[in-house]
N, C-alpha and C positions, 0 to 999 in steps of 0.2 A: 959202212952200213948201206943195204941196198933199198933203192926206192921201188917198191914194186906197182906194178902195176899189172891193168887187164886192157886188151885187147880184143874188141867186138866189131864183128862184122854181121849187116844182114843179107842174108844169103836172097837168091831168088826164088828161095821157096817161100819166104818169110819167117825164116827160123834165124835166130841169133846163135852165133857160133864164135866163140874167145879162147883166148889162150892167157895165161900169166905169163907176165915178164917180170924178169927178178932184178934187175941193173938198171938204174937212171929211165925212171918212169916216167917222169917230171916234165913238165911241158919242155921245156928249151931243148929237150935231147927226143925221147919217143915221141913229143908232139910235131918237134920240127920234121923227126924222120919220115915219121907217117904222112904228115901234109902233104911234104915235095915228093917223096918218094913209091907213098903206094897208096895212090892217085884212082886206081882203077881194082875196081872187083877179081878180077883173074890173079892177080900178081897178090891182095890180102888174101886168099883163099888157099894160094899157094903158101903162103906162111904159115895161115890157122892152121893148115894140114899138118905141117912140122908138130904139134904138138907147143907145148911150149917153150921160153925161149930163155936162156941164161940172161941175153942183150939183142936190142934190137938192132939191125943195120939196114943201111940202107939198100942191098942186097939181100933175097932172101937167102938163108943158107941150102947149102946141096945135103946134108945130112939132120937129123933130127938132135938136138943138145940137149936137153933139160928135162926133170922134171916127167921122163916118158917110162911105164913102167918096166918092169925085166920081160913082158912076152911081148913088145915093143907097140903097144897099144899107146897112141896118143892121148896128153888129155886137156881134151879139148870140152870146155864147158859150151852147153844149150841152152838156153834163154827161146820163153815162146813171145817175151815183149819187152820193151824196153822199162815197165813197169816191172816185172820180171826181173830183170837186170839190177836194176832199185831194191828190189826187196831183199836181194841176195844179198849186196854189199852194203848197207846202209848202218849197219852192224860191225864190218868188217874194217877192225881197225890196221891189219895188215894190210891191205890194197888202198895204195892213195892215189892212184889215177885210173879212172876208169877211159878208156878212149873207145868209141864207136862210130862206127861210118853206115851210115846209113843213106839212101838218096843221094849217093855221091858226093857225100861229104863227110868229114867227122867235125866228131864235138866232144867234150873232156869233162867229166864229173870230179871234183876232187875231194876226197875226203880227209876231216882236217882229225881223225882220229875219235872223233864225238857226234858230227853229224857228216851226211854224204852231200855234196853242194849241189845247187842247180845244175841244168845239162845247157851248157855255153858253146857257141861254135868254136872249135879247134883256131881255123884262122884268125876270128875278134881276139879270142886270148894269145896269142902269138904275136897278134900285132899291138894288145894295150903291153905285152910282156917287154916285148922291143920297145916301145916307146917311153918304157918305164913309168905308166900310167895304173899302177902296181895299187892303189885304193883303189880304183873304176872295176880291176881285174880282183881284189880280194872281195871286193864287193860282190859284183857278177856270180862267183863261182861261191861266193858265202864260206870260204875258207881261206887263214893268213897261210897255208903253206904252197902258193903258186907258182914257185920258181924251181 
């Protein structure tokens, strides 16, 4: 079964820009990749551009995978706020990680299928996730599906 999730970036325009990923949304896998791996605005931009994504890697891929329609039109969701962002998924009992980087950093919304959770920094949940402080982190993010 795939865990899917969204990936959001804020652009320098101030526009929010994501894409769906379909495979291992779930903090320990797209959270850890995202953290270490795409660290800086140029390298996520180049991803959201793909469209969206079967799986994330820590590479971005050289071709478009997923999800993109037949006149090769990517699709790529806009968000004009992170309020915005809320309102779309909050609902949304298919998307259970929302990830966004904003300010040069990201942070993880989870939803637990019933409600969408607070917005927690990506690195705090990584790190209570590691430490296996897994009440501090179901707390935090107001959802038991954290792992």
């Amino acid at each position: 079964m795939s865990t899917n999730s969204m990936i959001i970036a804020k652009d320098e325009d101030g526009i929010y820009r994501g894409i769906y990923s379909h495979w291992d949304g779930y903090i320990e896998h797209n959270g850890a990749i995202l953290n270490k791996y795409y660290i800086n605005l140029s390298k996520i931009n180049k991803l959201i551009n793909l469209g969206s994504v079967s799986s994330l890697t820590p590479e971005v891929p050289d071709t478009k995978d997923f999800l993109n329609n037949e006149n090769g039109a990517s699709c790529i969701s806009l968000f004009s706020s992170v309020k915005s962002i809320i309102n779309e998924y909050k609902d949304d009992i298919f998307i259970e990680y929302i990830y966004i980087f904003e300010d040069n950093t990201w942070s993880v919304m989870v939803n637990n299928g019933e409600t969408l959770g607070d917005i927690v920094p990506l690195d705090l949940a990584l790190s209570l996730l590691h430490s296996g402080n897994m009440d501090k982190l179901i707390s935090l993010t107001g959802s038991n599906i954290v792992s």
